[in-house]
C-alpha positions, 0 to 999 in steps of 0.5 A: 088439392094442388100439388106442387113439384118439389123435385124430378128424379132421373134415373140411371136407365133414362126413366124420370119422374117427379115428386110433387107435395100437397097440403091436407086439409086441416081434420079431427084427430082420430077417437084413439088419439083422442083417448090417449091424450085425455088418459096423460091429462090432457081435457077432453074437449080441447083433445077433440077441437085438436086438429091435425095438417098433413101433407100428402107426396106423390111420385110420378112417372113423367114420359113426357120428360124422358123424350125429346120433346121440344117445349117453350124456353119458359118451360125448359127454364122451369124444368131446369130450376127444378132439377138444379133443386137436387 
């Protein structure tokens, strides 16, 4: 799964992270579900072809961000668009 940078966070102590998405693998809804969807009238069948999309966020720690690190123009432009999102 690939994960997409959504923002970066900096914190008021210097420490930056980002937060990236990525989508889940379309899966079978889980047999309660499933139960609780035929039992309101829903037929069985069609209640177990359901499928469910998830996404899936993550937040991480980016040192690499925190330093003074010096990084191509291209780069520094990414990051930037990136945090002007906010």
């Amino acid at each position: 799964m690939k994960f997409k940078i959504e923002k970066i966070i900096e914190a008021k102590d210097g420490r930056v992270f980002t937060v990236s998405r990525g989508d889940l693998l379309p899966s079978n809804l889980p047999q309660q579900a499933i139960d609780d969807l035929v039992a309101q009238g829903m037929d069985q069948e069609e209640a177990e072809n359901l499928k469910t999309k998830g996404v899936s966020i993550r937040i991480m720690r980016a040192k690499h961000l925190e330093t003074d690190v010096v990084v191509s123009p291209a780069t520094e432009d990414l990051i930037n668009q990136i945090r002007d999102k906010k």
